[in-house]
N, C-alpha and C positions, 0 to 999 in steps of 0.2 A: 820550572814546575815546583812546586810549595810540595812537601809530605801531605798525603792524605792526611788527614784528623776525624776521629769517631767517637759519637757519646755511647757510652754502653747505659744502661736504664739503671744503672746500681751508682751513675753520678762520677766516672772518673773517663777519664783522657787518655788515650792508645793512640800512638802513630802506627797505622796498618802497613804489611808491609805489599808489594808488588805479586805477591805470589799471594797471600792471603787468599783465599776462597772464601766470596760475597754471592749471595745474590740480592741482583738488581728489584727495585720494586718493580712491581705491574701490576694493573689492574686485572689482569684475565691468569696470572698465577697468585695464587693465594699461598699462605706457608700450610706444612703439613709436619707431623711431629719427628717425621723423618727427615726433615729439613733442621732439628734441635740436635748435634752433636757433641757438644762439650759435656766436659767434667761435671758433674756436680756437685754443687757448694753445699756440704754435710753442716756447716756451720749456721747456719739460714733457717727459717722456715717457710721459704716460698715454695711454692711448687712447681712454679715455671720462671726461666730468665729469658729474656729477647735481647740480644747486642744487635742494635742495629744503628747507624748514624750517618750525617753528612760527609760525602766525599769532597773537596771541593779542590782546583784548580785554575788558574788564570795564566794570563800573557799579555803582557803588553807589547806593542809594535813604537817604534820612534823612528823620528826623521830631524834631524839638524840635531840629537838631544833633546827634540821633545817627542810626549806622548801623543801618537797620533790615532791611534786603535786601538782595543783591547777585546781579549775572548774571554770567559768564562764558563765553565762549567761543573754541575752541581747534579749529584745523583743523591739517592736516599737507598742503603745499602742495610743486609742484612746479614750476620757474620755465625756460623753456622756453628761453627768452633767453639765459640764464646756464647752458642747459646745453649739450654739445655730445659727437661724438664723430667719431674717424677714419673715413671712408667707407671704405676698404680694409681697413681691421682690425676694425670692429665687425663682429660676430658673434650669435648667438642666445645665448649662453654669456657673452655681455659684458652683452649686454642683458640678461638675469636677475640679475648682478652689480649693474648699477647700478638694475632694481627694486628688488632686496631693498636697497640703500639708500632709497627712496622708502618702504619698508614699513619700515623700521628709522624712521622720521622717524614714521610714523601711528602705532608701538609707543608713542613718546612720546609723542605726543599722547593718544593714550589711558591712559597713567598719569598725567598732564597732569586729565585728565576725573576721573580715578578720586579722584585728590588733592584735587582741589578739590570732588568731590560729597561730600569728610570734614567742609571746614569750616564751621564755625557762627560768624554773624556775629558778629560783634566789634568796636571800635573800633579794632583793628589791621589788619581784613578787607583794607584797601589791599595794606597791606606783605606781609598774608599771600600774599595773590595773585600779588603782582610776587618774592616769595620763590620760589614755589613755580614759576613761569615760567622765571626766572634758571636753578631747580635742573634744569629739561624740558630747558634748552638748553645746560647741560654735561653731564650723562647721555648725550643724544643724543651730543653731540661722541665723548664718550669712548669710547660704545659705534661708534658710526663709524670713528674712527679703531682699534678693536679688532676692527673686520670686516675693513677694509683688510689691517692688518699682517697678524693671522692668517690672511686666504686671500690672501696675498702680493698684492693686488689681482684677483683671480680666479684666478689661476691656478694655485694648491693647488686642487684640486679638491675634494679630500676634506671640506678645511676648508669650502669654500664650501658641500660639501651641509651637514655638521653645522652654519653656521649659516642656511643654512636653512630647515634643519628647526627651531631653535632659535626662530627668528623666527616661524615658523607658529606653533610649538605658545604661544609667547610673545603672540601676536595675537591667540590663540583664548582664552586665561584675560582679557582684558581684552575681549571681544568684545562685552559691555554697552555699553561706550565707544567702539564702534567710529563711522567715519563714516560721515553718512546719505547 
């Protein structure tokens, strides 16, 4: 088993550990600002942080020394710990901001699912796997950081509905890969 790895929305890399306290995406639980526990960064002026990122795991099976199988598995996790937000300024309108970043993170994970139900074993299947992980975890970044800028952190509104609505209709073509 590989250490977990997780993007937090602030652009920096944690190995999480076994005991960490996650919750899992789903469709039918939404976050609540009760679900935001961490510290807060007095140095900043955001008014809300979301840690949340790619779990990911693999295994390969061999026979004679070669690779004959492999499993995978990929969640999109949210780290309650490491998130937080201003009790006078969060809002209903912040709090949908920083889900659709929790659902921007399951977007990836399920192109994460998608990618890897392409490949066919191989004697590269390691590298292929840790390739295609590396690539879930700058995607994410970059489309995170292109949620931010463009809905000025919530507060373009318009941008905010366009993404989304971008994010739904994006969730909904990968919804095979969705989590269980």
């Amino acid at each position: 088993m590989l250490p977990r790895l997780l993007i937090v929305f602030l652009f920096f890399l944690n190995v999480s550990s076994n005991d960490e306290v996650t919750i899992s995406w789903s469709d039918s639980k939404k976050l609540t600002w009760a679900d935001f526990k961490g510290q807060i960064d007095q140095n900043t002026d955001a008014v809300a942080v979301t840690a949340s990122g790619i779990t990911f795991s693999f295994s390969v099976s061999q026979s004679n020394g070669v690779f004959v199988d492999f499993n995978a598995e990929a969640d999109a996790h949210f780290y309650p710990e490491k998130s937080w937000y201003l009790k006078d300024k969060g809002d209903d309108h912040i709090l949908a901001h920083e889900q659709l970043h929790f659902d921007i993170t399951e977007l990836h994970v399920r192109q994460l699912r998608f990618n890897i139900s392409r490949l066919k074993v191989s004697q590269n299947i390691k590298k292929e796997l840790r390739d295609l992980h590396e690539q879930a975890n700058k995607n994410l970044a970059i489309m995170q950081n292109a949620y931010d800028t463009q809905s000025e952190n919530s507060i373009n509104k318009e941008q905010q509905a366009i993404w989304s609505r971008f994010i739904k209709t994006e969730l909904d073509k990968y919804r095979d890969y969705s989590s269980k």
